[in-house]
C-alpha positions in Angstrom: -4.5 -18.2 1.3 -3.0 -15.8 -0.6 -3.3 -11.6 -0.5 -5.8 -10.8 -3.6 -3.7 -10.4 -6.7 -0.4 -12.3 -5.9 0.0 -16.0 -7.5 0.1 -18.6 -4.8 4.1 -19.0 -4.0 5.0 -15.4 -5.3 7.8 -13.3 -3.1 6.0 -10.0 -2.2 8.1 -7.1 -2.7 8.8 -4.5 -0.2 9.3 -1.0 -0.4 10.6 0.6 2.4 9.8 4.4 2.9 11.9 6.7 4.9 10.5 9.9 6.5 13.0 12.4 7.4 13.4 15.7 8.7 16.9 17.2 10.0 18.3 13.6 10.1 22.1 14.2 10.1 22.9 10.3 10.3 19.7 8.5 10.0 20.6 5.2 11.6 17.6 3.3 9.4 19.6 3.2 6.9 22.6 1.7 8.3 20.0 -1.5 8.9 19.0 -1.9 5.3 22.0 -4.3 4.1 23.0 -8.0 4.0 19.7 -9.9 4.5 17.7 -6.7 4.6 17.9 -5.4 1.2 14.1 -3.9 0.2 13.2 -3.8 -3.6 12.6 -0.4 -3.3 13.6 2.7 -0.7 12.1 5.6 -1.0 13.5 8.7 1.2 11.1 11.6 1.7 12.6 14.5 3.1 11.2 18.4 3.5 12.1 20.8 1.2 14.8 23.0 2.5 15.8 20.7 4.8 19.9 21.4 4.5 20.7 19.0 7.5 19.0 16.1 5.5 19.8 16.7 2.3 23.5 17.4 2.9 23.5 13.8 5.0 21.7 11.7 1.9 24.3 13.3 -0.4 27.0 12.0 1.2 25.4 8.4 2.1 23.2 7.7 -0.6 25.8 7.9 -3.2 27.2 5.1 -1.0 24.1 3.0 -0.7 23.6 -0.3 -3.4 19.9 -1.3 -2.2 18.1 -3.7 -4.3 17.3 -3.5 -8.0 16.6 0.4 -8.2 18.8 2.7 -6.5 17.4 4.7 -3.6 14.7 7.3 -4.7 15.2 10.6 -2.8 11.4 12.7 -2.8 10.1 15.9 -1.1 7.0 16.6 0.4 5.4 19.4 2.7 7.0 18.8 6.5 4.7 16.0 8.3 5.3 12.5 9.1 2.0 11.8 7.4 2.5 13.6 4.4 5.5 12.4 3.7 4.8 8.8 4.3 1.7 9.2 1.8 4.0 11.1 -0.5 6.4 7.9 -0.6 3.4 5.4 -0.7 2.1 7.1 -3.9 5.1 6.8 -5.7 6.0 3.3 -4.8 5.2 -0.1 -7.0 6.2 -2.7 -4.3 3.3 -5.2 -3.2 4.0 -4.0 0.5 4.8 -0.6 2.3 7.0 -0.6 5.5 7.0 2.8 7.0 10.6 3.3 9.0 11.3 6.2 11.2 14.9 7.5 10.4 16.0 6.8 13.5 14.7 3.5 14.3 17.0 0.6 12.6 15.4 -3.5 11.4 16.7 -6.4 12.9 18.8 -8.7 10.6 15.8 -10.7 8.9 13.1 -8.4 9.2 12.2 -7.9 5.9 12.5 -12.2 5.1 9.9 -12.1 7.9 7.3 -9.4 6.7 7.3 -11.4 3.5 6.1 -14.6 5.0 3.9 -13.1 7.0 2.4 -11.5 3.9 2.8 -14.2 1.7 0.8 -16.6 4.7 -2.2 -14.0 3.9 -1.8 -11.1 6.3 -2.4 -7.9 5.5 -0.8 -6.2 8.0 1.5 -6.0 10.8 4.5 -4.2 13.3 7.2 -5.2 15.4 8.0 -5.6 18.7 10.5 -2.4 19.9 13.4 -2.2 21.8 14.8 1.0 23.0 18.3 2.1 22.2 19.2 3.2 26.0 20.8 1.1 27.9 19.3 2.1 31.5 16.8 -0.6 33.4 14.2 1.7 32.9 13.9 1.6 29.4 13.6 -2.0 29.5 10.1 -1.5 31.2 9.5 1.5 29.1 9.9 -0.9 26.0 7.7 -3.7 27.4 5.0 -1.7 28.4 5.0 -0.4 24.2 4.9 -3.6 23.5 2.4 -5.1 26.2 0.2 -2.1 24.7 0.1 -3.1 21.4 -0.4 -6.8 21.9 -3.5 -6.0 23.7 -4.9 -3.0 21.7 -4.0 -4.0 18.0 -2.6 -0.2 17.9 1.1 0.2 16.6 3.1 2.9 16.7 5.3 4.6 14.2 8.5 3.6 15.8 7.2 -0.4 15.4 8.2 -0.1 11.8 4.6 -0.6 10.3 4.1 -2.7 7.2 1.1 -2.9 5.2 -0.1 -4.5 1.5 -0.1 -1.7 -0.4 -3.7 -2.1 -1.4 -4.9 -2.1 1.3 -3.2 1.0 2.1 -4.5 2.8 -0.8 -8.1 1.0 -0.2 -8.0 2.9 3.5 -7.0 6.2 1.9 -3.8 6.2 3.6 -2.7 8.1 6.1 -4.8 10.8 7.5 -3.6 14.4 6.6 -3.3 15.1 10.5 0.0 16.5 12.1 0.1 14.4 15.2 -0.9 10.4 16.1 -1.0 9.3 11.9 0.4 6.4 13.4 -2.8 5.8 15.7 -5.2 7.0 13.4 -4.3 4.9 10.3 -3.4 1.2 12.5 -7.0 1.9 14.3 -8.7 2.1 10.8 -6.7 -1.2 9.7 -7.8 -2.9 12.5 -11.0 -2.6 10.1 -9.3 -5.1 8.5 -7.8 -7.3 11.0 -5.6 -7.4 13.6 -2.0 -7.0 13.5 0.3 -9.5 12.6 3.0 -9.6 15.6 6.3 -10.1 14.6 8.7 -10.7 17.9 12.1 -9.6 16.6 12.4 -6.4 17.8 13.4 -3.2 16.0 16.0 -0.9 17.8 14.3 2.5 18.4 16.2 5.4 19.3 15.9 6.9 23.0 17.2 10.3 22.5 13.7 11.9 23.2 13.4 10.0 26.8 17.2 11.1 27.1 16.7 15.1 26.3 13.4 15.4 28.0 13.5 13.1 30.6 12.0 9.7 30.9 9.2 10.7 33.6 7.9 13.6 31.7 8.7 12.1 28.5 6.3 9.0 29.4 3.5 11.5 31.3 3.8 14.1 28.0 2.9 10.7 25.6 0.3 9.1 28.1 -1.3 12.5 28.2 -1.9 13.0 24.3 -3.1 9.9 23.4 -5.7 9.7 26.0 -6.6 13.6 25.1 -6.4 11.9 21.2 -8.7 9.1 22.4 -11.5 11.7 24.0 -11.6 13.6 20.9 -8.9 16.6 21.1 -7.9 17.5 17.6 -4.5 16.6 16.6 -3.8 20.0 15.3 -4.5 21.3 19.0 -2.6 18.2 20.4 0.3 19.2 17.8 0.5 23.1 19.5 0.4 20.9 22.6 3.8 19.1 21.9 5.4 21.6 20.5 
């Protein structure tokens, strides 16, 4: 059955949507080539951001993605504002939200549109971590043990969703910390995730500079404060 709107047999269109935010080489966009190319990007950085903006001068002059060159945006500093800032401007019939500094597998963006064009409206992938020490590899099953069991994905899961939808669900909510949570718990509303097993490559640098034990506790610790009902305002003070 086909998403409401799109003849049977139609290619959806993807527009992938980049949040960034002192990205001095945001290894996303190094995956969006070959058999990755989205019909639309959309970059979304923070105004002022020098770091960023001096990196997308260089690269984006460079970049040849699709029918429509890469669109470069601002918006107030915020994961979720930016996303939302990117949704609104984009056409596509599908919105996949990639942190800078995670990067698709080759073929990821053939397999969001069969799974969309099959009738989902929704879905992540499966992660992989970008370390290459035996703890991340339980680190990264555990992520994705999680979300096969819960429906809940996470921002570094590369989330895509029909844009409709997205706009039907009011996006994501205008909160500085778990967006990611909030909006795949209301789309559950919906339905379940669609699972895609090819794994995105997620970067490990946090587990690295923090430290994987307090790293792990820190993330553990919001989300089940989030889960009781903490604010994520006082949860963002928290992380910070």
């Amino acid at each position: 059955m086909s998403p409401p709107g799109e003849r049977p047999g139609r290619r959806p269109s993807i527009a992938v949507i980049v949040p960034l935010w002192r990205e001095s080489e945001p290894a996303a966009l190094d995956s969006l080539s070959g058999d990755n190319i989205p019909d639309e990007l959309i970059l979304v950085e923070v105004a002022g951001d020098a770091v960023t903006g001096a990196a997308l001068d260089a690269r984006t002059a460079k970049i040849g993605i699709g029918p429509l060159p890469p669109r470069r945006l601002s918006a107030p500093r915020g994961r979720a504002a930016q996303m939302n800032r990117g949704a609104r401007a984009a056409g596509a019939d599908v919105l996949l939200f990639l942190h800078a500094d995670t990067r698709l597998p080759p073929g990821a963006l053939a397999r969001v549109r069969e799974v969309v064009a099959g009738g989902r409206a929704w879905g992540r992938f499966d992660v992989r971590l970008s370390g290459g020490a035996a703890v991340f590899r339980a680190i990264e099953w555990l992520m994705n043990w999680r979300s096969a069991v819960t429906g809940i994905a996470t921002g570094d899961q590369a989330i895509f969703v029909r844009r409709d939808v997205f706009r039907m669900l009011g996006g994501f909510p205008a909160i500085p910390l778990m967006e990611d949570i909030a909006l795949s718990t209301r789309l559950k509303w919906v339905e379940r995730p669609a699972r895609l097993r090819d794994r995105v490559v997620a970067s490990s640098r946090r587990w690295e500079r923090d430290g994987v034990a307090r790293t792990v506790v820190r993330m553990w610790l919001l989300r089940g404060l989030y889960g009781i009902g903490v604010s994520p305002g006082r949860l963002a003070q928290w992380y910070k």
